[in-house]
C-alpha positions as CSV (number, residue, x, y, z in Angstrom):
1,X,-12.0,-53.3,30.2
2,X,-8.8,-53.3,27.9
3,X,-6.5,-50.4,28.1
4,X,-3.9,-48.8,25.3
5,X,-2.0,-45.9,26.9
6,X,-0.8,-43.7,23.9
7,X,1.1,-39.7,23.3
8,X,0.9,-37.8,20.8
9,X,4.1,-36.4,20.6
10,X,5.5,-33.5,17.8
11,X,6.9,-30.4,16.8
12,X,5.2,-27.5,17.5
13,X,2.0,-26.4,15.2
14,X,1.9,-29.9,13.7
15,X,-1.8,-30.5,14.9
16,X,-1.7,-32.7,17.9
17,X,-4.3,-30.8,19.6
18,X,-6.8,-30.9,16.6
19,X,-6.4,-34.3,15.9
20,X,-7.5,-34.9,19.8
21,X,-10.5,-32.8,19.5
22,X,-11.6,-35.0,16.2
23,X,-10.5,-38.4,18.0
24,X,-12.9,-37.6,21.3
25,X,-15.4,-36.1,18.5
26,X,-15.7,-39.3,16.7
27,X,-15.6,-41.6,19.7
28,X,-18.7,-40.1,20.8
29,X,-17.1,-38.4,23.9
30,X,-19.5,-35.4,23.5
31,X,-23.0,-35.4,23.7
32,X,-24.2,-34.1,19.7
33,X,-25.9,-30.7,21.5
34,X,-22.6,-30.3,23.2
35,X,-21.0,-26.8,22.8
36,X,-17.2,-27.9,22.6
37,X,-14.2,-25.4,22.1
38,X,-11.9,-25.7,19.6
39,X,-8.9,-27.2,20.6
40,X,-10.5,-28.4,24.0
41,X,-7.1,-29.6,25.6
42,X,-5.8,-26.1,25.8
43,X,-7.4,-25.8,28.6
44,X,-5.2,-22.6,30.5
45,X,-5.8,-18.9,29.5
46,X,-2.2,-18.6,28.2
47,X,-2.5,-22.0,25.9
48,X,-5.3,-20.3,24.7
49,X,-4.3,-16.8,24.1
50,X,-0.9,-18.0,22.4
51,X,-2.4,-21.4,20.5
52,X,0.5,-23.2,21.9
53,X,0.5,-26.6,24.2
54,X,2.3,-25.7,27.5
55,X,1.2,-28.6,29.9
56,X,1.0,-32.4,28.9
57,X,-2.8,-33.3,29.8
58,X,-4.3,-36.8,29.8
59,X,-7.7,-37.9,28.4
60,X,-9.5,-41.0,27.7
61,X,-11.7,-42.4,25.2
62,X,-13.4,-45.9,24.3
63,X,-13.1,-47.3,21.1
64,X,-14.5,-50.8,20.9
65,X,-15.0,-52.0,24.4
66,X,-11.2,-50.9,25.3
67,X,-10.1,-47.5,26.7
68,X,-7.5,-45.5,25.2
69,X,-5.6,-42.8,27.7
70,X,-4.3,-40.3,25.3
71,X,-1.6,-37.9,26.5
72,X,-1.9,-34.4,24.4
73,X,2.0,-32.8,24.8
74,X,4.0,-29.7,24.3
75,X,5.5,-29.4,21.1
76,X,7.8,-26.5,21.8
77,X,11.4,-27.1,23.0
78,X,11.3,-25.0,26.0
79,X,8.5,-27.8,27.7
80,X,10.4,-30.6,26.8
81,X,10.4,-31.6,30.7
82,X,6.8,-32.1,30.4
83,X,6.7,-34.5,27.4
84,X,10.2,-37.0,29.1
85,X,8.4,-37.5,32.2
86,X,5.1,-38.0,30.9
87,X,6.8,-40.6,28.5
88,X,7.0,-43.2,31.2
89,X,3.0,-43.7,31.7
90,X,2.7,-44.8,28.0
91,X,3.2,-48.0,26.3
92,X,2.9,-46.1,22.7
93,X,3.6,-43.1,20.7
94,X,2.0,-41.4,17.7
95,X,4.7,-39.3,15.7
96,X,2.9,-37.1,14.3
97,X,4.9,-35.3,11.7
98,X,3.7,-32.2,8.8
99,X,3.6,-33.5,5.2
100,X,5.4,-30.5,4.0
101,X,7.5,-29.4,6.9
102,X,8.8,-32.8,7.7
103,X,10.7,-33.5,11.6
104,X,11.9,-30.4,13.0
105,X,13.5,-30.3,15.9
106,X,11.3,-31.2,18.6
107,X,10.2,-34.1,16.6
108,X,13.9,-35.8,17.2
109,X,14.2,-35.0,20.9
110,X,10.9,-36.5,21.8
111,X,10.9,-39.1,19.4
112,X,14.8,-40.2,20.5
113,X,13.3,-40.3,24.7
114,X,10.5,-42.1,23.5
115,X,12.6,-45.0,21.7
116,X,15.2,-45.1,24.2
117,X,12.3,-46.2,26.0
118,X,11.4,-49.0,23.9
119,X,8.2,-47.6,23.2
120,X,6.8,-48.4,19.8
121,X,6.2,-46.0,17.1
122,X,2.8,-44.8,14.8
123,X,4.2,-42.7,12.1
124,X,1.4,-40.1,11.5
125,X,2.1,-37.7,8.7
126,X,-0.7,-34.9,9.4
127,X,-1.9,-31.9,7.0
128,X,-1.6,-34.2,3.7
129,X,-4.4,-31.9,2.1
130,X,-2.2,-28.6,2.5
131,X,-0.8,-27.7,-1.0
132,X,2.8,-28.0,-0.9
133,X,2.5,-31.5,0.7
134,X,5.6,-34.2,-0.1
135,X,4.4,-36.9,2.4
136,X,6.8,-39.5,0.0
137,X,9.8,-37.2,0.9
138,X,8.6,-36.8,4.5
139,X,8.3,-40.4,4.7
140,X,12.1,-40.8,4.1
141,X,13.0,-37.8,6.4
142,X,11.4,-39.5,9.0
143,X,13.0,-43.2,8.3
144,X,16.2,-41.1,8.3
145,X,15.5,-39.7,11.7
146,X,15.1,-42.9,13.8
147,X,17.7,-44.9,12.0
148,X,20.1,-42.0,13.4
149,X,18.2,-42.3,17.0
150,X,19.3,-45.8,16.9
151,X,15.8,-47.4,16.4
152,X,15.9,-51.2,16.6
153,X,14.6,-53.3,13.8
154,X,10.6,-53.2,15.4
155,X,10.7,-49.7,16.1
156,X,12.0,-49.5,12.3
157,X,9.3,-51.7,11.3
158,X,6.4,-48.4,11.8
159,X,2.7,-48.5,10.6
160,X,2.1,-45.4,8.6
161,X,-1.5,-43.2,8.0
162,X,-1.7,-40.3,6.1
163,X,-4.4,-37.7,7.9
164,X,-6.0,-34.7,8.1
165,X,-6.3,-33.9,11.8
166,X,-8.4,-30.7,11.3
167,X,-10.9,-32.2,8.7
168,X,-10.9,-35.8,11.3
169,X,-9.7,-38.0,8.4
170,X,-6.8,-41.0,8.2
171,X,-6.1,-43.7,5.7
172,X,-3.7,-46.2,5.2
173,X,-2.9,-45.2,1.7
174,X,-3.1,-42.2,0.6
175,X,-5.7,-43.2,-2.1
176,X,-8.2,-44.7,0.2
177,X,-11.1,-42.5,0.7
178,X,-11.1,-40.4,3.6
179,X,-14.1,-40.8,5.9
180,X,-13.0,-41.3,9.5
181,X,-10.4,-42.2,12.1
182,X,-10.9,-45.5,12.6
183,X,-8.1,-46.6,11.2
184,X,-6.2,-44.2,13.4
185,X,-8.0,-46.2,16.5
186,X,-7.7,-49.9,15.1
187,X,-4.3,-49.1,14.4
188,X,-4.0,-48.0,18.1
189,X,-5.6,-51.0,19.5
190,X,-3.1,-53.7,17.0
191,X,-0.3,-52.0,16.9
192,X,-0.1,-50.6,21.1
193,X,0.5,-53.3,23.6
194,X,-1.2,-53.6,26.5
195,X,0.1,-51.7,29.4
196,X,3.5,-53.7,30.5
197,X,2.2,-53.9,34.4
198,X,1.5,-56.8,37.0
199,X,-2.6,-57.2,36.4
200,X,-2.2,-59.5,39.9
201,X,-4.9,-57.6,42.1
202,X,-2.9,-59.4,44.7
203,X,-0.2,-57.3,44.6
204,X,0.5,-54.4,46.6
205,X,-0.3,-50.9,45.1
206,X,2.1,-48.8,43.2
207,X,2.3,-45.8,41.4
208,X,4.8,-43.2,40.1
209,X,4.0,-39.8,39.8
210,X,4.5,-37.4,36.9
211,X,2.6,-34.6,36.8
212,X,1.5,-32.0,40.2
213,X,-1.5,-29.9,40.1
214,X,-3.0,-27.6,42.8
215,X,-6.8,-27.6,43.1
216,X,-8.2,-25.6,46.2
217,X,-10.8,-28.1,47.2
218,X,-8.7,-31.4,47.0
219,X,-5.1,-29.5,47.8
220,X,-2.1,-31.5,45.8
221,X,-3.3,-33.4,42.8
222,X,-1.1,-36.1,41.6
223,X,-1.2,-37.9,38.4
224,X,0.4,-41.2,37.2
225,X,-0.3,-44.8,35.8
226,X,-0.8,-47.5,38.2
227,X,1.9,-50.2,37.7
228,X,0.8,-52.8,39.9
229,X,-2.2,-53.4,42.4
230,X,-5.5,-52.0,42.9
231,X,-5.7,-48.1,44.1
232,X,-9.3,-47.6,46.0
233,X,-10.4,-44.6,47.5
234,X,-9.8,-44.2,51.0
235,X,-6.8,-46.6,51.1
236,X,-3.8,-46.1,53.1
237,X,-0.8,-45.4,51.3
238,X,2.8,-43.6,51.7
239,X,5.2,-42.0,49.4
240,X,8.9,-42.9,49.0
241,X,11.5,-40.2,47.4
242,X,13.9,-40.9,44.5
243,X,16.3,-42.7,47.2
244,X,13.9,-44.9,48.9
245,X,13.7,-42.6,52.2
246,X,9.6,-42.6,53.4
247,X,8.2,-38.9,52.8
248,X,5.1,-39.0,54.3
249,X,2.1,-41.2,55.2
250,X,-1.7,-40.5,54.6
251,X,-5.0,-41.7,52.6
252,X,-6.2,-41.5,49.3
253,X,-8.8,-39.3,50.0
254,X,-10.0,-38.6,46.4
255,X,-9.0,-41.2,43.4
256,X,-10.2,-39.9,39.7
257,X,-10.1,-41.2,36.6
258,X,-10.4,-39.2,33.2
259,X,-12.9,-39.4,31.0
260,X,-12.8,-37.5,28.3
261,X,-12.0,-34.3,29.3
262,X,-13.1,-34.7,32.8
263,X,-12.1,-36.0,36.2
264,X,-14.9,-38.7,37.3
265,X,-14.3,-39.9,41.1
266,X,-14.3,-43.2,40.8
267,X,-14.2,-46.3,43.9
268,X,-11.4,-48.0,42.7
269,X,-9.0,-47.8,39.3
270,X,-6.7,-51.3,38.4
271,X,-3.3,-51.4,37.4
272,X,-2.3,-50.0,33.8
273,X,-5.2,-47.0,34.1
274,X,-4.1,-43.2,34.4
275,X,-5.8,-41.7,37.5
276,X,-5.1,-38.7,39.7
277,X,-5.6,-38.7,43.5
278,X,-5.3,-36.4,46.0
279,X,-4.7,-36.9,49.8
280,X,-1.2,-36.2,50.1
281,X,0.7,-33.1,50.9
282,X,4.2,-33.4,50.6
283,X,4.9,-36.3,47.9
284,X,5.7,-34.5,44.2
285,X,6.9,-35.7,40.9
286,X,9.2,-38.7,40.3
287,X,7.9,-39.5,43.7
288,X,6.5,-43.4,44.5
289,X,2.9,-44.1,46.2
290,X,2.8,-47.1,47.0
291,X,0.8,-49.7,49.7
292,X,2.6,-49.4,53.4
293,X,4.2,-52.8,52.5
294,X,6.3,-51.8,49.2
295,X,9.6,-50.6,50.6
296,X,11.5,-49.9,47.3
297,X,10.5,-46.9,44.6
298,X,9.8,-47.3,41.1
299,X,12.8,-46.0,38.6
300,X,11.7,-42.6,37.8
301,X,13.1,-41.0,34.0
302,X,16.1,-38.6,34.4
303,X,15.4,-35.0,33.4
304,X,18.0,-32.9,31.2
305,X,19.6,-30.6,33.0
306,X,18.5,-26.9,32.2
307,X,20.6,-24.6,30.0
308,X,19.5,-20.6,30.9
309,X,19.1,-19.1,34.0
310,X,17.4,-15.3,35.4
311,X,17.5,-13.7,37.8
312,X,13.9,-12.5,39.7
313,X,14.3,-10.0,42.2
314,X,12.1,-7.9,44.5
315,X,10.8,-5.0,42.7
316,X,12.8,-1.9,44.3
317,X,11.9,1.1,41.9
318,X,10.0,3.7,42.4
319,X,6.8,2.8,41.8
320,X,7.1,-0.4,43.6
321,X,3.9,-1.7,45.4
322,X,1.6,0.8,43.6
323,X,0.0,-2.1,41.2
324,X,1.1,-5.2,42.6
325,X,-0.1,-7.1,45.7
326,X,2.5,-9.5,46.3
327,X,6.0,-7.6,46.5
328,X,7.9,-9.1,49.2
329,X,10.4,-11.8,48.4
330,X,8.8,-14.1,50.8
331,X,5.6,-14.3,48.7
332,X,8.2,-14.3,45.3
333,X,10.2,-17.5,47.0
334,X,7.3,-19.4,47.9
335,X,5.6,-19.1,44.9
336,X,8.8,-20.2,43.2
337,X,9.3,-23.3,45.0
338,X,5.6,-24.3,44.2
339,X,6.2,-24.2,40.6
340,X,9.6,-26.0,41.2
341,X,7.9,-28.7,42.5
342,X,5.1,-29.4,39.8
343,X,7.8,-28.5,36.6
344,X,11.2,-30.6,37.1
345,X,12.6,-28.9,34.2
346,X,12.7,-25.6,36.1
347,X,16.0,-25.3,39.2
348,X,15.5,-22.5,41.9
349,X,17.9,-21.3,44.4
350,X,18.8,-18.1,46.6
351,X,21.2,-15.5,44.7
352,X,24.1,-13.9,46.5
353,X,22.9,-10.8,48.5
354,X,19.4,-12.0,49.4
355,X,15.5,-11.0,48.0
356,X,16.7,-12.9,44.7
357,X,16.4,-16.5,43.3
358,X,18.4,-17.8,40.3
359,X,15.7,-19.6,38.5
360,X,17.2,-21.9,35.9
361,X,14.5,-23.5,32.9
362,X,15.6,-24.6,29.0
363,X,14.7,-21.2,27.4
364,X,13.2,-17.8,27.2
365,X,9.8,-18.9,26.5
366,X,9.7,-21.5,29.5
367,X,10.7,-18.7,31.6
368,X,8.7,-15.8,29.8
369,X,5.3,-18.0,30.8
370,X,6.1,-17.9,34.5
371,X,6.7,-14.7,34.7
372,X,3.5,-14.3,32.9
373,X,1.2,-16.5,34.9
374,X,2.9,-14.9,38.3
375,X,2.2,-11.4,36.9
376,X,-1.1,-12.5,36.3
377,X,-1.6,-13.6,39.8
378,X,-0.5,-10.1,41.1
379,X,3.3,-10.1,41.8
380,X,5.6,-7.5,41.4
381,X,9.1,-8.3,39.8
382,X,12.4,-7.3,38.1
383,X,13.9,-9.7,35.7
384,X,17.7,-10.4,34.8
385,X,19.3,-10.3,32.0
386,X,19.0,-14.0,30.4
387,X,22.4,-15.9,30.7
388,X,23.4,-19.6,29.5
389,X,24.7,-22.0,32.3
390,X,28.6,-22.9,31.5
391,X,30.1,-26.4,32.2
392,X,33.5,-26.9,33.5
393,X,35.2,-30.6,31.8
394,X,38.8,-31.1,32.2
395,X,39.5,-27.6,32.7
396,X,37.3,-26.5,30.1
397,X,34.9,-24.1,29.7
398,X,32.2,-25.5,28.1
399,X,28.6,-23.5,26.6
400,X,25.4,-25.2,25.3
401,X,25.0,-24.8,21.2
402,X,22.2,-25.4,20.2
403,X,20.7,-26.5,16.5
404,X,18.6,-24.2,14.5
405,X,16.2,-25.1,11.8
406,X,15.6,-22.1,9.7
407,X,13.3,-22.3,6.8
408,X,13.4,-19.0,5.2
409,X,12.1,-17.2,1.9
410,X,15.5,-17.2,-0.6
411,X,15.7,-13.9,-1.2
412,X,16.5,-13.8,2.4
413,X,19.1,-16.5,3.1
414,X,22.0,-13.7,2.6
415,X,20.9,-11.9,5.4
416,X,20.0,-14.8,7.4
417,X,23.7,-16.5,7.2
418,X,25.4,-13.5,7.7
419,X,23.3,-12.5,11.3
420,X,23.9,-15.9,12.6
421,X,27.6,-16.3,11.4
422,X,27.9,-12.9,13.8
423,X,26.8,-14.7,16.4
424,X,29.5,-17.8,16.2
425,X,26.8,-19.9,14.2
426,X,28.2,-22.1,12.3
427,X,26.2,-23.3,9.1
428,X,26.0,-27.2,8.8
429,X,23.4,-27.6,5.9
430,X,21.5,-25.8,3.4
431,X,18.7,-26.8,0.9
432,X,16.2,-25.7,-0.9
433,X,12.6,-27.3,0.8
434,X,9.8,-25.9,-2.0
435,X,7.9,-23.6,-2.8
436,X,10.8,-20.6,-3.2
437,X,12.6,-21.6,0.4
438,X,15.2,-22.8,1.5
439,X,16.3,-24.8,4.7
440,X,19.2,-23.5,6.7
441,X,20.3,-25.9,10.2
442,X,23.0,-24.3,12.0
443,X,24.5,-25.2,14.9
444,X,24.8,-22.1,17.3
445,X,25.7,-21.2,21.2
446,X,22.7,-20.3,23.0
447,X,23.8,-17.1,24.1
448,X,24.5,-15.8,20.4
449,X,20.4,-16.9,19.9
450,X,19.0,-14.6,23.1
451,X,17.1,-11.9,21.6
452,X,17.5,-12.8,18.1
453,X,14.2,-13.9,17.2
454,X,13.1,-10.6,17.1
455,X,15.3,-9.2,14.9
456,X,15.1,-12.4,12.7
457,X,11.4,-11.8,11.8
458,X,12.1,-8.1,11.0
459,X,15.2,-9.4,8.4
460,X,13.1,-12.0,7.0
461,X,9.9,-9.8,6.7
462,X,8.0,-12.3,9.3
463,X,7.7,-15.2,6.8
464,X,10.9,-16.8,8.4
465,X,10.4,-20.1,11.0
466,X,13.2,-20.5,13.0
467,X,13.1,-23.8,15.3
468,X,15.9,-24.9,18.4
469,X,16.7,-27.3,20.2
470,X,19.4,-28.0,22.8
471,X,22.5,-29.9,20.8
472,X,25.5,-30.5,23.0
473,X,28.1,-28.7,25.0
474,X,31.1,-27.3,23.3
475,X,34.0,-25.5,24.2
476,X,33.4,-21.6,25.0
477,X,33.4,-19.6,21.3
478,X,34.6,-16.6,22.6
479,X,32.8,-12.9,22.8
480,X,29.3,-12.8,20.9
481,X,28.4,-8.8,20.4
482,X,26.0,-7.7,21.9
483,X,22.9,-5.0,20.9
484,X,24.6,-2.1,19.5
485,X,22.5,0.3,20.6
486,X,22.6,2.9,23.4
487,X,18.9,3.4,25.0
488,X,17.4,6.7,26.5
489,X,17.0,7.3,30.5
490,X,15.5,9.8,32.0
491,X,16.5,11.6,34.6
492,X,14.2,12.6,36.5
493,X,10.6,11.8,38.1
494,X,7.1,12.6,37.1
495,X,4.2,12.2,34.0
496,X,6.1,12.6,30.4
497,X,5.3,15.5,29.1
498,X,4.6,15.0,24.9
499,X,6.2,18.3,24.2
500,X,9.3,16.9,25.9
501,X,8.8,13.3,23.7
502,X,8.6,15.3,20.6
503,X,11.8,17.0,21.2
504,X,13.4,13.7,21.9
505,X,12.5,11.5,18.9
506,X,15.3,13.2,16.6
507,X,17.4,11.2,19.5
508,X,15.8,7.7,18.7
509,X,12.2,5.7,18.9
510,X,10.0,5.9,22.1
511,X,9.2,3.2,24.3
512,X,6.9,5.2,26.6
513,X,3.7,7.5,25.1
514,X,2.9,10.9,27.0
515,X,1.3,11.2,30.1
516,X,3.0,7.8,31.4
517,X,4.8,7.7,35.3
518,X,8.8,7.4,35.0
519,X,11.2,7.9,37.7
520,X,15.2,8.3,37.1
521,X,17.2,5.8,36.0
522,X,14.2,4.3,33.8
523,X,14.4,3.4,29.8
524,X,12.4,5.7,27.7
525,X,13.4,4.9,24.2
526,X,16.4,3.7,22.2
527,X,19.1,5.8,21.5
528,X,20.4,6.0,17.5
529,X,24.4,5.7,18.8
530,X,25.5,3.2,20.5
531,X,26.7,5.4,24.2
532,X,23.8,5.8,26.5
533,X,21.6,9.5,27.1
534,X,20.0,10.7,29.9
535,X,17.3,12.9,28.9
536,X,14.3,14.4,30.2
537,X,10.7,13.6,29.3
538,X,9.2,16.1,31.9
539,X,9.8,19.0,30.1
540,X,7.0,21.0,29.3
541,X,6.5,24.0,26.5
542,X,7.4,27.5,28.2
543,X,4.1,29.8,27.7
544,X,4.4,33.2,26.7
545,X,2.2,35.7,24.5
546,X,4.7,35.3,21.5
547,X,2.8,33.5,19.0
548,X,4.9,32.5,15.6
549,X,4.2,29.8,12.9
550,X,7.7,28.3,14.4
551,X,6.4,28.6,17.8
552,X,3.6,27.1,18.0
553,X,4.6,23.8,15.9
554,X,2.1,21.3,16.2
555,X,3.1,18.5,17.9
556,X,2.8,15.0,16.4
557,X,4.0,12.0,18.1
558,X,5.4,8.8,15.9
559,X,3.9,5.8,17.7
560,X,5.9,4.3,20.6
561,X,7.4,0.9,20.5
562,X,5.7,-1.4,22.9
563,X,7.4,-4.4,23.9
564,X,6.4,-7.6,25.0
565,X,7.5,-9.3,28.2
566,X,9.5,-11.5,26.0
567,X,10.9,-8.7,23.6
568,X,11.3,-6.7,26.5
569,X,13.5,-9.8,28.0
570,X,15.1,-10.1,24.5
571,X,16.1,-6.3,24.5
572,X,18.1,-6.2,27.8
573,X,21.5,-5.1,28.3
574,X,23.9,-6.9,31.7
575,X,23.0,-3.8,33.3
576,X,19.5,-3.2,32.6
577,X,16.1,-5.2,34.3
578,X,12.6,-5.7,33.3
579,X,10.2,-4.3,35.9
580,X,7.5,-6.5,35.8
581,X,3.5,-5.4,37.5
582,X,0.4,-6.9,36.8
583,X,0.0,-3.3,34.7
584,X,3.3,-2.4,33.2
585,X,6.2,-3.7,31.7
586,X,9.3,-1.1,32.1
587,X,12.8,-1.4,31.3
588,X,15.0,-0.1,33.8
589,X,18.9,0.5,33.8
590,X,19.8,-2.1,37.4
591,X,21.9,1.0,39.1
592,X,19.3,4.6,39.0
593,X,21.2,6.8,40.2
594,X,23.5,8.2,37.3
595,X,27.0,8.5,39.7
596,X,26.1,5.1,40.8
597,X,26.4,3.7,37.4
598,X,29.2,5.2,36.5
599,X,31.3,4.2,39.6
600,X,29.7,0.6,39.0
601,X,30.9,0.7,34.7
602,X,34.0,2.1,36.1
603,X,34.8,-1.0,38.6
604,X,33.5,-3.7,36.0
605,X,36.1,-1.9,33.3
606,X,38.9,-2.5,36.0
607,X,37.7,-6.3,36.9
């Protein structure tokens, strides 16, 4: 059988997923009783809770006696790893752009990797039935954008569709009528070459590997195209590192094929097909698998480097161990090193002082989802402080900026330039983009951008999109304030006590309702000034047999404010932590004891 191997690659909420679930609808993937979820590929429990794409995932489908592996990837900055090294197992890519959004962000860094590659480009431009559509104007935008990524004259030289991924329609012109996606698939199978492998089934077997799963039947689950050879199940094979040193030796014990959204074992799988196999317990990604016979790797793609690092450390408060089973830092670094393995955008390595690991990723929301999944699993945790990774050049201290898309209601655009001007933002274009908004692109350091979103939303009354991606290193832009203000600790151990929180909110909002465990040292609220309080939640109302109308107040408690892992993250000060349980989220101040912070503020003043 023919093969076309084919991403889908695009900015976040453009509709890649949906437009998969139509194409394996209307290849007649599914049976027509079949009870199918919506957006099938979004297959973990966090893709589904947030409606994002986190993990690139193959599929297939057949479309007139020829297969068609289709790669469904991220579209959020943050998992830009998965989508580079998932680029090298296709021979084509579907842009797939919004008709009145146009390219954001993402769309340029996943576009430029792909036609660095050579790969050649389907110009998609999705949602065309949404009201404020401009695919004429997107059309431009997009020409625009690869004639700045340096697109030779056939990657210039796209096929366009106009679509409606959700309804399951495309058409070459935008007055055709809209039935089906054929035209989608017959422009796959013209415009797609066939894979660019040896088809020579006498040549030995090789295969790069680009993703890493764990399944607990078949152990280490690797997943790659085949680029020469035959792979049959049972085969010997051995694994060769980056450098060409032999890893390890062993047998294919399980080869598997996708088709459609499942794994079938199949006997054997020929050059140019995507299959997984399992067998081997050491080899990872960017590794070779090859016949005993090969003796030099395949080039694997280079990975950019990460740009933000925290800090996880053992959870030492308290209340450690009372709703976590995994505490030590053992279980932490092992579980760690696993994910290191599978996501190559993600760096781990041993802090100074032991039971902590520097773990190093592209941005808050890579990060934020593995502490999530790991919380999930029943670890206990404390969380840094997010900080950007400097570059020394020359001397020169340099800090990753990063560009920022902002499409934003007018009205709003004051506030909007002046928040991100504080933060050493520096405003590079501004336009109106319809419908009463305006496009801002700025380019910013990444450290001025930690914890803004929040705040962003709240200025622009949550109809603001703000999109980043990493730009380029510049020199160091000098001190970035901070949040300005002070939080509320308690200072002492026990149950909060409402008549004690009541009391307390004429000193700022809550973070913590009555009846909750706190311990010294732990954030209870936000202070109104900008120093720090220590106060105490514990203390109850004295009883005696006065009774007054001003004694006996009701008391009525103004909602706390309940953070998010990620706003929680966001909100941290250098000397604060997230403790992180399978049950709670608590902020923390790093130092409890109160003549232990002050020594420690003292001796940072000095340094």
């Amino acid at each position: 059988m023919q093969i076309r191997n084919i991403a889908i690659i695009a900015h976040v909420d453009h509709g890649k997923t949906t437009l998969v679930d139509q194409l394996l609808r209307q290849s007649g993937t599914f049976r027509a009783n079949q009870q199918v979820a919506e957006r099938v590929m979004d297959s973990n429990d966090l893709e589904k809770e947030r409606g994002i794409t986190i993990l690139a995932k193959p599929t297939s489908v057949v479309w007139k006696d020829t297969r068609i592996n289709i790669v469904d990837t991220p579209g959020h900055a943050d998992f830009g790893g998965e989508v580079e090294r998932i680029l090298s197992m296709v021979d084509g890519v579907v842009v797939l752009v919004d008709s009145a959004e146009g390219p954001l962000p993402q769309t340029k860094f996943v576009t430029g990797k792909a036609l660095r590659l050579g790969l050649r480009p389907i110009v998609l431009i999705n949602k065309i039935d949404r009201p404020d559509a401009r695919p004429d104007e997107v059309l431009n935008e997009v020409f625009d954008l690869f004639a700045a990524l340096d697109a030779n004259e056939e990657q210039l030289d796209f096929p366009i569709l106009y679509a409606s991924g959700k309804q399951g329609w495309a058409v070459t012109d935008i007055n055709d009528p809209r039935e089906t996606l054929a035209p989608l698939f017959d422009l796959v199978l013209a415009h797609v070459p066939q894979p660019s492998v040896v088809n020579d089934t006498e040549l030995p077997f090789t295969m790069l590997a680009t993703t890493l799963e764990s399944d607990p039947f078949l152990g280490r689950i690797l997943t790659g195209r085949i680029q020469s050879g035959v792979a049959r199940q049972n085969m010997a094979v051995k694994s060769l590192g980056v450098d060409g040193n032999l890893l390890e030796q062993g047998r294919l014990s399980k080869l598997l094929a996708f088709r459609g959204i499942e794994r079938v074992p199949v006997e054997e799988a020929s050059a140019g097909d995507i299959v997984a196999i399992a067998g081997l317990t050491v080899t990872t990604v960017a590794d070779t698998i090859c016949a005993p016979e090969v003796t030099a790797p395949l080039r694997a793609q280079p990975i950019d480097p990460p740009t933000l690092a925290m800090t996880f450390s053992i959870n030492d408060s308290p209340l450690a161990g009372t709703e976590g089973s995994k505490v030590q830092s053992r279980v932490i670094r092992e579980r760690l090193m696993r994910e290191a393995e599978g996501n190559v955008a993600l760096k781990i390595a041993d802090a100074p002082g032991g039971d902590a690991f520097e773990v190093a990723g592209r941005g808050e929301l890579q990060l934020g989802i593995l502490i999530e999944q790991m919380r999930r699993e029943g670890f206990e945790l404390s969380i840094s402080r997010p900080r950007v990774l400097f570059k020394e050049e020359n001397g020169q201290r340099l800090e990753p900026i990063e560009e920022v898309v902002i499409d934003v209601d007018d009205e709003f655009t004051g506030v909007v330039v002046e928040k991100v001007s504080v933060r050493k933002g520096e405003l590079k274009e501004m336009r109106p983009s319809g419908g009463g908004k305006t496009r801002l692109v700025f380019h910013c350091p990444s450290r001025g951008l930690i914890g803004y979103h929040g705040e962003f939303l709240t200025d622009t009354r949550g109809t603001g999109l703000m999109n980043r991606l990493f730009h380029d290193y510049a020199p160091y832009k000098g001190a970035i304030p901070g949040r300005r203000n002070g939080v509320l600790i308690s200072n002492g151990a026990g149950e909060s006590v409402a008549y004690a929180l009541w009391n307390l909110e004429d000193r700022g909002p809550m973070f913590i309702d009555p009846g909750v465990k706190v311990y010294e040292g732990m954030i209870i609220g936000e202070h109104t000034r900008d120093n720090d309080l220590e106060v105490n939640p514990l203390k109850g109302k004295q009883l005696t047999n006065i009774r007054t109308t001003s004694k006996d107040e009701a008391v009525r408690l103004t909602p706390p404010r309940k953070m998010s892992l990620e706003q929680a993250i966001a909100y941290l000060g250098d000397d604060e932590l997230v403790e992180v349980t399978p049950k709670s989220i608590r902020l923390r101040k790093r130092y409890l004891d109160s003549n232990e912070r002050k020594r420690m503020s003292r001796s940072a003043e000095s340094a």
